[in-house]
gemmi code that builds the backbone of each chain (N, CA, C; Angstrom):
import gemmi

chains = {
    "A": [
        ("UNK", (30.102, -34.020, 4.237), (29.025, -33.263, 4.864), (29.608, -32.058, 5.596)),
        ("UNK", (29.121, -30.479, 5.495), (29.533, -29.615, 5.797), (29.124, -29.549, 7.657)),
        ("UNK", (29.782, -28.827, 8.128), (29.296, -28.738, 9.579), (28.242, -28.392, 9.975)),
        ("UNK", (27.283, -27.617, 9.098), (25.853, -27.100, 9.496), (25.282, -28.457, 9.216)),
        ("UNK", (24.960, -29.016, 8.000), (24.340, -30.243, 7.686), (24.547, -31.504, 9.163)),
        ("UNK", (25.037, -31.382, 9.632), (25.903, -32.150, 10.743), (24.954, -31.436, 12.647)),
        ("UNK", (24.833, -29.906, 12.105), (24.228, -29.374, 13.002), (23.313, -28.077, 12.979)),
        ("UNK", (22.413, -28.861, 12.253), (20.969, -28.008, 12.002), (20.353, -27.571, 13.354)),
        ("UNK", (20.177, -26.285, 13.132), (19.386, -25.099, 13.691), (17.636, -25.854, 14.032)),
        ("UNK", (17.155, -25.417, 14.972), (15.804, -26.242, 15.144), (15.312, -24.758, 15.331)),
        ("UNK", (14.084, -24.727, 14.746), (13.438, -23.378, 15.041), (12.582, -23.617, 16.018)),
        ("UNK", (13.297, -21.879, 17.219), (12.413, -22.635, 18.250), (10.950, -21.927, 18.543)),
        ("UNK", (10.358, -21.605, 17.575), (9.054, -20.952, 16.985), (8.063, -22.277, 16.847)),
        ("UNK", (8.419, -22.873, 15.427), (7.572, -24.134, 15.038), (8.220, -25.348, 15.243)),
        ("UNK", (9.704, -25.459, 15.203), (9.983, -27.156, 15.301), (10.655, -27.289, 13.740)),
        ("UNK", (10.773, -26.823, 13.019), (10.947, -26.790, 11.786), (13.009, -27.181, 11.451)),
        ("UNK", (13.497, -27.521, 10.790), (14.489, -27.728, 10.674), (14.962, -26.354, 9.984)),
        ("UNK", (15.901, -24.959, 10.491), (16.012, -23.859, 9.947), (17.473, -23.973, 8.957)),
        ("UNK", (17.146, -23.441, 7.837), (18.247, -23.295, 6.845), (19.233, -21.988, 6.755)),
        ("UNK", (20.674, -22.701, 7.718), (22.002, -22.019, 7.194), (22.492, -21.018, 6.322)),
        ("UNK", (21.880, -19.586, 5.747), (22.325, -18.906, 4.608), (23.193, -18.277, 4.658)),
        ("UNK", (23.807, -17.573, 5.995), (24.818, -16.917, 5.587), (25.626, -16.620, 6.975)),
        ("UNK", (26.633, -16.286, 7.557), (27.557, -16.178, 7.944), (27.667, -14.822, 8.288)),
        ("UNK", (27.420, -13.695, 9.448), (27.906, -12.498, 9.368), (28.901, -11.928, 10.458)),
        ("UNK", (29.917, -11.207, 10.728), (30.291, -10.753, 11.613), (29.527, -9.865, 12.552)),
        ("UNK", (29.322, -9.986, 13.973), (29.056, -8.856, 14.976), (29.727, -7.935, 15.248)),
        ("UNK", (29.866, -6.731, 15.132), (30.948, -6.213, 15.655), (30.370, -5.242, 16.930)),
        ("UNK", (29.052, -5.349, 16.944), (28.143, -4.558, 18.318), (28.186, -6.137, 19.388)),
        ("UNK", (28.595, -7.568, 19.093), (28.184, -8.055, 19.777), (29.336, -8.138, 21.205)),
        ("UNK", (28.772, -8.762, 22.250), (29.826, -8.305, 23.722), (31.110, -9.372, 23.171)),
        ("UNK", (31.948, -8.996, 22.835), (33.215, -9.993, 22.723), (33.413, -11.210, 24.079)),
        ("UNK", (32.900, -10.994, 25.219), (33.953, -12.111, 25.712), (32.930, -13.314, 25.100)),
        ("UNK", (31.948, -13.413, 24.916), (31.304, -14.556, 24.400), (31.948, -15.246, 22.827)),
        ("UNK", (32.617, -13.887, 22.329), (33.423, -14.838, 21.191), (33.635, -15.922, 20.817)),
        ("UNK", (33.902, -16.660, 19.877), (34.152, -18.014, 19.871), (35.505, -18.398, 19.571)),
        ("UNK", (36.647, -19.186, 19.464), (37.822, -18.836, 18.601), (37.511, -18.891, 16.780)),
        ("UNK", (36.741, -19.041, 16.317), (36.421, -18.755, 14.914), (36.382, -16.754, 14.966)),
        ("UNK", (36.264, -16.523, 16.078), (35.714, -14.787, 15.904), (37.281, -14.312, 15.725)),
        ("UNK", (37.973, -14.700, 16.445), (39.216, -14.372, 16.432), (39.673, -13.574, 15.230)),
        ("UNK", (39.546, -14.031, 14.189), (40.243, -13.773, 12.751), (39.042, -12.497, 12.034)),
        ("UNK", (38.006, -12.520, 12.930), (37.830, -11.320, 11.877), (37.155, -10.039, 13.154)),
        ("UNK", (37.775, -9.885, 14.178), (37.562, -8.427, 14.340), (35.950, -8.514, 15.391)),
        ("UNK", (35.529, -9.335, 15.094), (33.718, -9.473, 15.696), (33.055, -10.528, 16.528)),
        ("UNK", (32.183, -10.864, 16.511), (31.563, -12.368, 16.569), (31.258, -12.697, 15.570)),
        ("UNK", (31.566, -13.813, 15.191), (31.331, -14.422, 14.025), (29.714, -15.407, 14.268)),
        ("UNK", (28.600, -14.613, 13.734), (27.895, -14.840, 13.827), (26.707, -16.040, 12.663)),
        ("UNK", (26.390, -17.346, 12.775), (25.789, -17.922, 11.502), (24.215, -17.323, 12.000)),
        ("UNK", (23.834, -16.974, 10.593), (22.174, -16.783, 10.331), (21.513, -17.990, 10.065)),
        ("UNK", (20.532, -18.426, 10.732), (19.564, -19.475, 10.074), (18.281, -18.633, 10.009)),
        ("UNK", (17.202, -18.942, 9.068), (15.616, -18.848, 8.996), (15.384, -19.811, 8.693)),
        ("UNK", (14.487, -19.822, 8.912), (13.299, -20.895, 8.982), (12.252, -20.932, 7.703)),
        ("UNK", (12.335, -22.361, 6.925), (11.060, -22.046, 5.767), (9.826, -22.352, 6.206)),
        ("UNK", (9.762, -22.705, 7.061), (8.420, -22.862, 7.953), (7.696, -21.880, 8.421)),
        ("UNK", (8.312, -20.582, 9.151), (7.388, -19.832, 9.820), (8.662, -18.512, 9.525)),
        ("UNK", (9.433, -18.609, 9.005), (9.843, -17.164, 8.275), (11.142, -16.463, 9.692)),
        ("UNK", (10.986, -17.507, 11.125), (11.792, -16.570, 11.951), (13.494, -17.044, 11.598)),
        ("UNK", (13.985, -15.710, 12.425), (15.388, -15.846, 11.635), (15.949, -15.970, 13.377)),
        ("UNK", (17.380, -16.813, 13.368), (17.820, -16.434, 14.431), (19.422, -16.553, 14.233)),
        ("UNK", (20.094, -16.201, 15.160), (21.276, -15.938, 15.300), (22.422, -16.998, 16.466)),
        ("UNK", (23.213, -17.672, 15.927), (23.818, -18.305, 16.409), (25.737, -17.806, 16.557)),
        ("UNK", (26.047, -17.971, 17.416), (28.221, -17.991, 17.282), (28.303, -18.799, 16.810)),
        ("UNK", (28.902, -19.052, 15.534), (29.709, -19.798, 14.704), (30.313, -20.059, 15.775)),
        ("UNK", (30.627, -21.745, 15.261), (31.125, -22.889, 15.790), (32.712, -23.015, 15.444)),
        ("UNK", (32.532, -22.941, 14.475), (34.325, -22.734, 14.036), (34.704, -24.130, 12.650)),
    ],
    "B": [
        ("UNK", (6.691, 11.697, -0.757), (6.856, 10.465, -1.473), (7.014, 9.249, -1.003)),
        ("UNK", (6.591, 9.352, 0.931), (6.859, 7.804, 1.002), (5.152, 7.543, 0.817)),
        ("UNK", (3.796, 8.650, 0.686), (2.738, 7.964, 0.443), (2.723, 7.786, -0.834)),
        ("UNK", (3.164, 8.038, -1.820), (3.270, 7.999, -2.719), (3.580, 6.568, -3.697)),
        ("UNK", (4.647, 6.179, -2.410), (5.667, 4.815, -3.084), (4.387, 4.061, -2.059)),
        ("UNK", (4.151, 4.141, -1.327), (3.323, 3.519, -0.164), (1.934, 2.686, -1.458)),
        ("UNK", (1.157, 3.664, -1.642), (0.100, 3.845, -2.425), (0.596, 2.812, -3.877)),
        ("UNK", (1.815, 2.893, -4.160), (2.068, 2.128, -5.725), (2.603, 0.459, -5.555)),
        ("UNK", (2.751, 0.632, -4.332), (3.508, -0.823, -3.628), (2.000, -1.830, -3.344)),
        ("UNK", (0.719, -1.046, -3.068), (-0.139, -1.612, -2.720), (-0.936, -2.055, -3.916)),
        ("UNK", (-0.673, -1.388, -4.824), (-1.394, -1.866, -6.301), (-0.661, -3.169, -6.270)),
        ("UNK", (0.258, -3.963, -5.793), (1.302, -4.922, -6.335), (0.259, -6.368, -6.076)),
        ("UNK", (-0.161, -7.294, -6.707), (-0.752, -8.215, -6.206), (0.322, -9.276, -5.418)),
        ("UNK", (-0.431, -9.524, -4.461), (0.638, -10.045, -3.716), (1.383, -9.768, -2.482)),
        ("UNK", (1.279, -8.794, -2.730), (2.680, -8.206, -1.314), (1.379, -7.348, -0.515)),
        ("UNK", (1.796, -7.370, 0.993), (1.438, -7.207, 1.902), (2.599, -5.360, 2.319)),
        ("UNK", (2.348, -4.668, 2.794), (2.925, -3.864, 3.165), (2.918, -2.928, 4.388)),
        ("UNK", (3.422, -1.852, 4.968), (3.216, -1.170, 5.999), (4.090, -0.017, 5.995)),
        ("UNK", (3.828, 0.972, 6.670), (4.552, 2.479, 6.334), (5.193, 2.343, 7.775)),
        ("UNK", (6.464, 2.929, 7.896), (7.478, 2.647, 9.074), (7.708, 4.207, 9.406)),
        ("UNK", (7.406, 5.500, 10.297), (7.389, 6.401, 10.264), (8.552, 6.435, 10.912)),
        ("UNK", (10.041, 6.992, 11.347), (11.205, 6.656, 11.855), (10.698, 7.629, 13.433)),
        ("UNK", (10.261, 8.703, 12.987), (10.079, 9.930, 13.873), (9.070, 8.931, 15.342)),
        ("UNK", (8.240, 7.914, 15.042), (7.470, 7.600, 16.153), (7.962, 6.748, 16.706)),
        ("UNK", (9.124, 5.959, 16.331), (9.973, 5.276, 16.956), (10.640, 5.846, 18.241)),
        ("UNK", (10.520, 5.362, 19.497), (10.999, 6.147, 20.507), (12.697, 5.585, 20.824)),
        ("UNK", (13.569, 5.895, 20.728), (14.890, 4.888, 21.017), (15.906, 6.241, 21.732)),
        ("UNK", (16.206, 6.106, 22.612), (17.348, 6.919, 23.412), (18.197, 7.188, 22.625)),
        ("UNK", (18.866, 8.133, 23.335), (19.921, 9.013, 22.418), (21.158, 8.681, 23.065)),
        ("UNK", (21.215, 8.294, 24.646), (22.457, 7.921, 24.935), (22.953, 6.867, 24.949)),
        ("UNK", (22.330, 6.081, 24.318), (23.203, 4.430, 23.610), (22.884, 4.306, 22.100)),
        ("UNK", (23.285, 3.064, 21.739), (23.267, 2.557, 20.127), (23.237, 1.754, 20.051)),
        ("UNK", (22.798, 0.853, 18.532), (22.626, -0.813, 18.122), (21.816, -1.130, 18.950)),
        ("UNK", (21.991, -2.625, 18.570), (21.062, -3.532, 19.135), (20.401, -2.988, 20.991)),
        ("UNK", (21.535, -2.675, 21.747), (20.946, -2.526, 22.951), (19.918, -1.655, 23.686)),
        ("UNK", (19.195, -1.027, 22.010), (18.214, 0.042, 22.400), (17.280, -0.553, 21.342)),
        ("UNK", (17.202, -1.962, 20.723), (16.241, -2.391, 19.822), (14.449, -2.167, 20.237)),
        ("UNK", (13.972, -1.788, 19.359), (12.862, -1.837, 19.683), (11.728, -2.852, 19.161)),
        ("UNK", (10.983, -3.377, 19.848), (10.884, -4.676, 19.969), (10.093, -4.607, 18.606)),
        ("UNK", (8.581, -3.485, 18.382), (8.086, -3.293, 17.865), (8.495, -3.203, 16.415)),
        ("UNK", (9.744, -2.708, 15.839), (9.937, -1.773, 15.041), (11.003, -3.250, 14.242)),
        ("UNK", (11.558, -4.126, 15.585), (12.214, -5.066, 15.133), (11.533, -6.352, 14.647)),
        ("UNK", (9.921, -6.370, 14.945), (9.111, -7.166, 14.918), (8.506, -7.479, 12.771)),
        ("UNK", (8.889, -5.979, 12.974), (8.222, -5.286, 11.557), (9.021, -5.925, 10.416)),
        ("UNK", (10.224, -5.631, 10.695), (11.275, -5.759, 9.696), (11.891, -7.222, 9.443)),
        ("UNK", (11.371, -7.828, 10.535), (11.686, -9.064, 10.879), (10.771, -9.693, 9.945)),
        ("UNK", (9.331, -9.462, 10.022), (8.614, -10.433, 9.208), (8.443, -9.827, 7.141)),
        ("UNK", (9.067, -8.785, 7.379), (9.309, -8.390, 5.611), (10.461, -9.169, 5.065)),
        ("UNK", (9.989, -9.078, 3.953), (11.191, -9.812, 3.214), (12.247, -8.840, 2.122)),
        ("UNK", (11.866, -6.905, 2.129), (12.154, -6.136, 1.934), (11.947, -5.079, 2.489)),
        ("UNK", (12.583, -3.761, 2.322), (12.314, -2.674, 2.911), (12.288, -1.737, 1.500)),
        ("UNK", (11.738, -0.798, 1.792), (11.832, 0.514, 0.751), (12.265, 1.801, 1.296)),
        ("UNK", (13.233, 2.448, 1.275), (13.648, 3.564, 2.541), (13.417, 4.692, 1.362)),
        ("UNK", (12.844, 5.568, 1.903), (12.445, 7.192, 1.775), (13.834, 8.113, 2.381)),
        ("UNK", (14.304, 8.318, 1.735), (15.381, 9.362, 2.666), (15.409, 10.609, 2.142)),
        ("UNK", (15.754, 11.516, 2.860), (15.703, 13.068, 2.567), (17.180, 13.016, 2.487)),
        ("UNK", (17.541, 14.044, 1.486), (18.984, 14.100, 1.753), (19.021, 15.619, 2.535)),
        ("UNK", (20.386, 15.396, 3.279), (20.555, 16.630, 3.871), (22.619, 16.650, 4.350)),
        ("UNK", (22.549, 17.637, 2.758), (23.995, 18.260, 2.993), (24.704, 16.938, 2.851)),
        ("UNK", (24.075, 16.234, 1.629), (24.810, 15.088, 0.760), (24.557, 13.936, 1.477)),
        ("UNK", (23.809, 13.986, 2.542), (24.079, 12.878, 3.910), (22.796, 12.189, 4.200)),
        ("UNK", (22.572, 10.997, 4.821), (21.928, 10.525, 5.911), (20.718, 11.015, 6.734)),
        ("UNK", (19.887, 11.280, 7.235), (19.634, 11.922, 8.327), (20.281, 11.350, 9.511)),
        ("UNK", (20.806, 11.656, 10.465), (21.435, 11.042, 11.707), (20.535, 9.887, 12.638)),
        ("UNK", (18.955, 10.521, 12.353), (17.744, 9.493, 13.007), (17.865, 8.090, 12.188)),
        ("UNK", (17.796, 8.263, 10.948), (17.712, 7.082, 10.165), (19.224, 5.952, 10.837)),
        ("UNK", (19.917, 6.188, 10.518), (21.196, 6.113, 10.470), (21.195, 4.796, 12.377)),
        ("UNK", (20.452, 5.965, 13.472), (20.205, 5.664, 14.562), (19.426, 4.271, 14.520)),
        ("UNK", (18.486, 4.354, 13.585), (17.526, 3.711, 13.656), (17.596, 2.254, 13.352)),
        ("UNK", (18.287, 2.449, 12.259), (19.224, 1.419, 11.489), (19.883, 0.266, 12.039)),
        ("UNK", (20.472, 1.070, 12.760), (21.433, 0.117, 13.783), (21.215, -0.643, 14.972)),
        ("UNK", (19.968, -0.751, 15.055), (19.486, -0.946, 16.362), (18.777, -3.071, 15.990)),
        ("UNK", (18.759, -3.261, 14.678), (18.877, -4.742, 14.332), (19.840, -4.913, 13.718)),
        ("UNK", (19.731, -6.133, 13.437), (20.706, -6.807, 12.401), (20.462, -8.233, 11.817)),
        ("UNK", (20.410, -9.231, 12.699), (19.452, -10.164, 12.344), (18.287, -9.931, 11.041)),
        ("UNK", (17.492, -9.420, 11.886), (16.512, -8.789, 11.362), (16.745, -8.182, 9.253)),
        ("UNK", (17.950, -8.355, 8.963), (18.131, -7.665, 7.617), (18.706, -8.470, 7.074)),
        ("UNK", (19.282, -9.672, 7.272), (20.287, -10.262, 6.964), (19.723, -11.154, 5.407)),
        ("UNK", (20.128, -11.201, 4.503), (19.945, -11.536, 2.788), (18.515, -10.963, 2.815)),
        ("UNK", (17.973, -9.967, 2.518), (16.756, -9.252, 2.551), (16.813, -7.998, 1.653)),
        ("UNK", (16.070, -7.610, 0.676), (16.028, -6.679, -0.632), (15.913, -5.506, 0.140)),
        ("UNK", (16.432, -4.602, -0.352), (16.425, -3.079, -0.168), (16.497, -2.037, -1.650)),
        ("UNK", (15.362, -0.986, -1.333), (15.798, 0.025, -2.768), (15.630, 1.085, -1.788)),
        ("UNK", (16.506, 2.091, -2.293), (16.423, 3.456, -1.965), (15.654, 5.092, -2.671)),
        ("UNK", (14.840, 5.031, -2.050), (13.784, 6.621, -3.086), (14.396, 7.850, -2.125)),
        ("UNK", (15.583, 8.425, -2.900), (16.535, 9.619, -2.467), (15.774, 10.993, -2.733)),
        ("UNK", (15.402, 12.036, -1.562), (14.153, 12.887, -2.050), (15.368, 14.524, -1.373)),
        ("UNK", (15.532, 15.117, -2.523), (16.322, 16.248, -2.300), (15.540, 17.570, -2.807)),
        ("UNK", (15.995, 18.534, -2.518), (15.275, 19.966, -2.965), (15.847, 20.710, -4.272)),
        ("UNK", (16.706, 20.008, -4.468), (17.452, 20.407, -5.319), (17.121, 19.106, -6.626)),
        ("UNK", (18.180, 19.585, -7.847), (17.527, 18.437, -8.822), (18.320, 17.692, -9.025)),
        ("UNK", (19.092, 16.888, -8.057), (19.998, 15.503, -7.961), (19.128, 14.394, -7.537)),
        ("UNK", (17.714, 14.745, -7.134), (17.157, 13.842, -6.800), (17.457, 12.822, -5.613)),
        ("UNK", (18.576, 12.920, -4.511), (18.942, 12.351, -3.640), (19.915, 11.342, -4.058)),
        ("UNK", (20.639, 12.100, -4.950), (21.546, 10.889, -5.713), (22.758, 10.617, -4.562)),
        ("UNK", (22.716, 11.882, -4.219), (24.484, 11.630, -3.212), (24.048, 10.962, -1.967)),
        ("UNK", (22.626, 10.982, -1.147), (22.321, 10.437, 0.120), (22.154, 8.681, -0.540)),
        ("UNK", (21.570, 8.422, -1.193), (21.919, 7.338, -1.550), (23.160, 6.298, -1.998)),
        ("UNK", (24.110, 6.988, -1.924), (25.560, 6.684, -2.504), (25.527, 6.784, -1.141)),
        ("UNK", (25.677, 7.631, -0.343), (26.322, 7.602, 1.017), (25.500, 6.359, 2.063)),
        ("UNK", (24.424, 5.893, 1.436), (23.841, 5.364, 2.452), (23.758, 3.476, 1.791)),
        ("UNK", (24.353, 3.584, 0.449), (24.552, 2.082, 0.078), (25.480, 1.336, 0.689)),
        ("UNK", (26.708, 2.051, 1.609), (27.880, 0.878, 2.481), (27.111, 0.861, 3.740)),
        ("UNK", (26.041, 1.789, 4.315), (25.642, 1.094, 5.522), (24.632, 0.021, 5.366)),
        ("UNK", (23.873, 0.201, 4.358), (23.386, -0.750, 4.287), (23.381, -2.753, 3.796)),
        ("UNK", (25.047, -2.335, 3.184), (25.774, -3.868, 3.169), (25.664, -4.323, 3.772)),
        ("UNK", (26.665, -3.163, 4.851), (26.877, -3.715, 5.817), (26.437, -4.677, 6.808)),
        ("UNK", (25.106, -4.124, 7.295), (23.516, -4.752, 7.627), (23.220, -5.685, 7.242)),
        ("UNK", (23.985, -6.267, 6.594), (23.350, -7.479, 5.218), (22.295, -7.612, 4.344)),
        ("UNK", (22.110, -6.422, 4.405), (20.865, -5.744, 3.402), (21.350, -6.189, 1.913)),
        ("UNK", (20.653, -6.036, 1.215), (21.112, -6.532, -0.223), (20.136, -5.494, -1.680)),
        ("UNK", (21.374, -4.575, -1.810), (20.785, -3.757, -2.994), (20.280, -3.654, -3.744)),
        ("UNK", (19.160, -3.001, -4.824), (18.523, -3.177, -6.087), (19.331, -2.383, -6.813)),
        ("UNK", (19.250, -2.542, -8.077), (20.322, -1.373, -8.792), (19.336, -0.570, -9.230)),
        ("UNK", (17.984, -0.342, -8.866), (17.275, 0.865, -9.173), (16.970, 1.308, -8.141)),
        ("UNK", (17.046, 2.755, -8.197), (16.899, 3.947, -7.207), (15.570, 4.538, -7.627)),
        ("UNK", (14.626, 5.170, -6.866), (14.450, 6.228, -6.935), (14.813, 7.374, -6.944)),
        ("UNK", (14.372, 8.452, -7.788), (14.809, 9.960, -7.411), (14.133, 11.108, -8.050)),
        ("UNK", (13.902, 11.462, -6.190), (12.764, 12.819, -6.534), (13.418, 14.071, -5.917)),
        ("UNK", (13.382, 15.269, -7.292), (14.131, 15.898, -7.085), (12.872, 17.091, -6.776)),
        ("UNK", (13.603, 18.361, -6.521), (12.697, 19.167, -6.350), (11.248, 19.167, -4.943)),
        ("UNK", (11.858, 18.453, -4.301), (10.513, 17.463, -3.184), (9.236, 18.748, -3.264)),
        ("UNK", (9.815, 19.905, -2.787), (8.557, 20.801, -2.359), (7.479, 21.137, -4.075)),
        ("UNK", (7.851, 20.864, -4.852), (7.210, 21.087, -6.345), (6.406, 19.395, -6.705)),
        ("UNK", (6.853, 18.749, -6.133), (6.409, 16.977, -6.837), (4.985, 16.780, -6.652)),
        ("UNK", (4.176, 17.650, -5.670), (2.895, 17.656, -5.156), (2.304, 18.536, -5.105)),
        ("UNK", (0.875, 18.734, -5.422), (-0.303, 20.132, -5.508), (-0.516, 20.177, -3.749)),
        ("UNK", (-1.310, 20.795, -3.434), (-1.651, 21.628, -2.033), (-2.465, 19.973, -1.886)),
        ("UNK", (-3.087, 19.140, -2.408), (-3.957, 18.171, -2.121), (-3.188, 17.508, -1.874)),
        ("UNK", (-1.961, 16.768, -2.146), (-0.995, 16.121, -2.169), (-1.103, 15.075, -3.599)),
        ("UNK", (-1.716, 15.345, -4.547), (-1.607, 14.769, -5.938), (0.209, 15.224, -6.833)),
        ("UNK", (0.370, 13.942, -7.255), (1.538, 14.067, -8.058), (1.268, 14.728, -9.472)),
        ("UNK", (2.279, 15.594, -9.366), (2.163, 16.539, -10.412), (2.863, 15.765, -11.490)),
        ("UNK", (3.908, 15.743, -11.515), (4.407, 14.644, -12.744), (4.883, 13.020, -12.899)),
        ("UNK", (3.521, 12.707, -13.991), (3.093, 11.065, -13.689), (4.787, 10.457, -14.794)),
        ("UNK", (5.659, 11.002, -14.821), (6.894, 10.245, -15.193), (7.005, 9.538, -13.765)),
        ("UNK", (6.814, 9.602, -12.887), (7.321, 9.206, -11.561), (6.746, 7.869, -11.233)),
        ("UNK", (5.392, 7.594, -11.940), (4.478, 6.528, -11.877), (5.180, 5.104, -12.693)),
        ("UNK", (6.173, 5.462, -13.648), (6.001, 4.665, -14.572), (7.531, 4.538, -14.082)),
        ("UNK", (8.503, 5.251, -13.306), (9.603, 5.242, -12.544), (9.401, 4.062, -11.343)),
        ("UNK", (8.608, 4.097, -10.673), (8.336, 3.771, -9.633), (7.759, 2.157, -9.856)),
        ("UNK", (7.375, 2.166, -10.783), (6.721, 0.823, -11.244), (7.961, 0.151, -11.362)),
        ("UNK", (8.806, 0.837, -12.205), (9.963, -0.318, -12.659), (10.925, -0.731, -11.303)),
        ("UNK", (11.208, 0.406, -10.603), (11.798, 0.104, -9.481), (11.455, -0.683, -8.273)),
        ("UNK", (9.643, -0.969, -8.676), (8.983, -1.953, -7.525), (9.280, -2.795, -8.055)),
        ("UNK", (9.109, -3.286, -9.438), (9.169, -4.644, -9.801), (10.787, -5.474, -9.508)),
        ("UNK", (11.817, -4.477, -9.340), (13.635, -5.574, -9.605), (13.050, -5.345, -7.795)),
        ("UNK", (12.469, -4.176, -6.693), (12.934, -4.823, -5.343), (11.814, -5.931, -5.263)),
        ("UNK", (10.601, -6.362, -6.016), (9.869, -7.167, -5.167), (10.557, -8.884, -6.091)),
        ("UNK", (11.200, -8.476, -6.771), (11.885, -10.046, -7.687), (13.234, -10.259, -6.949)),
        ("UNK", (13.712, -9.543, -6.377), (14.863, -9.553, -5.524), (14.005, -9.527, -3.779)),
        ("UNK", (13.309, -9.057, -3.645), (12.735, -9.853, -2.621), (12.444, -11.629, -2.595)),
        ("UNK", (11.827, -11.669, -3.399), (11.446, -12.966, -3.603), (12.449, -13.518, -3.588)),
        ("UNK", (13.395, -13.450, -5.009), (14.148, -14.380, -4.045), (15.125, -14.973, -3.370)),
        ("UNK", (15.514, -13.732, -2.590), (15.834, -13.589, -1.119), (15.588, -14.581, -0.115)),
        ("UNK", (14.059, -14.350, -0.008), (13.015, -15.287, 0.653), (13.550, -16.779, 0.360)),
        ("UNK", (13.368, -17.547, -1.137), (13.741, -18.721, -1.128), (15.442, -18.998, -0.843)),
        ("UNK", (15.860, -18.021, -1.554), (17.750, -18.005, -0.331), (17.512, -18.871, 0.615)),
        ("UNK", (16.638, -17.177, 1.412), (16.837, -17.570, 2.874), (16.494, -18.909, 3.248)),
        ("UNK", (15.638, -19.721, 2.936), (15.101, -20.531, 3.234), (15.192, -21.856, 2.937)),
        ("UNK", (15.774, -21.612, 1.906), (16.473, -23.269, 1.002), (17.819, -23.139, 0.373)),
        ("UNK", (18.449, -22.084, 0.523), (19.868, -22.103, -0.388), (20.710, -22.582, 1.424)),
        ("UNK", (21.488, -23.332, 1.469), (22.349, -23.460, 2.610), (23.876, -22.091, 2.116)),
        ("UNK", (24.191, -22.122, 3.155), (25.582, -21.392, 2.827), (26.706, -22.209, 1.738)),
        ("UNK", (27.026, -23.304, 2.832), (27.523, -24.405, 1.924), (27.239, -26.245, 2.168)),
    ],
}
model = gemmi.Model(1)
for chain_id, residues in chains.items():
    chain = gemmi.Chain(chain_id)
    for i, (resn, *xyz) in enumerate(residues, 1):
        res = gemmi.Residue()
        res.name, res.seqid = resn, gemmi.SeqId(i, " ")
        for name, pos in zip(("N", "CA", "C"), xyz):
            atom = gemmi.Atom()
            atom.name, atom.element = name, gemmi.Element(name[0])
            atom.pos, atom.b_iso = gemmi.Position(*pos), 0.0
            res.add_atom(atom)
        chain.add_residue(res)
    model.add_chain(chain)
structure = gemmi.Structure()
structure.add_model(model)
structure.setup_entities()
């Protein structure tokens, strides 16, 4: 089991369980909040979830 | 030509749409990105599942507003269809502002169509009424709605049921 499957995103719109698609770097985001996963690429390493429920998207720091 | 693309997007059964004027967007000039987001403008883009950008080219480039404008989400774009309708005065049709403006929009996590628009000649494409003078553009425009609204779609189920891994 991958680490998202392990720690699903709850949308906090509807309640909905939000689906993991992609992975992006921040590079506008404030660094000291970094995570050590950000380390290696320059940014915050940011995971995307949306939601198939109600369409909102939100933004989490990768966990590592 | 963005009423133009506006007007052919709405024939589409199905899709819902809205015209994004960049100019009424109010966002300061002495910051950038996210920390000048506008709530409104982020609200918009947030609930599409594509965008269609109109750009003027100017001196091969960007406009600097767009560009501004751009940057101010990110979230907001992330696995989501994009086509570009490149509108120049000349008869490249906005080929080079579109080349210049396909790495910012990766970047963004925007996700490309491989059809462009391109209207060349901008001040000739329309009579004094604003009717299109040459209907090649109709049958252009059709094909290029149909790969962004199938690459919209599905985007959408991506987003929503494909996990990363």
């Amino acid at each position: 089991m991958g680490r998202m499957a392990a720690n699903k995103m709850i949308c906090p719109k509807c309640g909905d369980e939000m689906n993991h698609h992609a992975d992006k770097v921040d590079y506008g985001a404030h660094l000291d909040a970094a995570s050590v996963a950000s380390a290696d690429f320059g940014g915050l390493l940011q995971e995307v979830h949306t939601c198939p429920g109600c369409g909102n998207v939100e933004m989490r720091a990768a966990s590592g | 030509v963005a009423r133009f693309a506006l007007d052919a997007i709405r024939k589409k059964d199905g899709v819902t749409t809205e015209l994004i004027d960049i100019r009424e967007i109010p966002l300061p000039t002495d910051d950038a990105g996210e920390a000048i987001k506008h709530a409104p403008f982020a609200d918009t883009v947030g609930r599409a599942d594509g965008l269609l950008l109109v750009v003027p080219e100017y001196n091969h480039g960007y406009p600097g507003l767009l560009k501004h404008v751009l940057d101010t989400n990110l979230k907001e774009y992330i696995h989501k269809a994009v086509g570009i309708c490149g509108v120049s005065a000349g008869g490249f049709g906005g080929t080079r502002v579109i080349q210049n403006l396909l790495p910012v929009l990766r970047e963004l996590g925007l996700v490309t169509i491989f059809w462009d628009g391109n209207f060349s000649g901008a001040q000739k494409l329309f009579d004094a009424d604003g009717v299109l003078l040459d209907q090649a553009y109709v049958r252009r425009m059709d094909q290029f709605l149909k790969e962004l609204i199938w690459m919209a779609t599905v985007l959408r189920y991506g987003r929503e049921h494909v996990a990363l891994e």
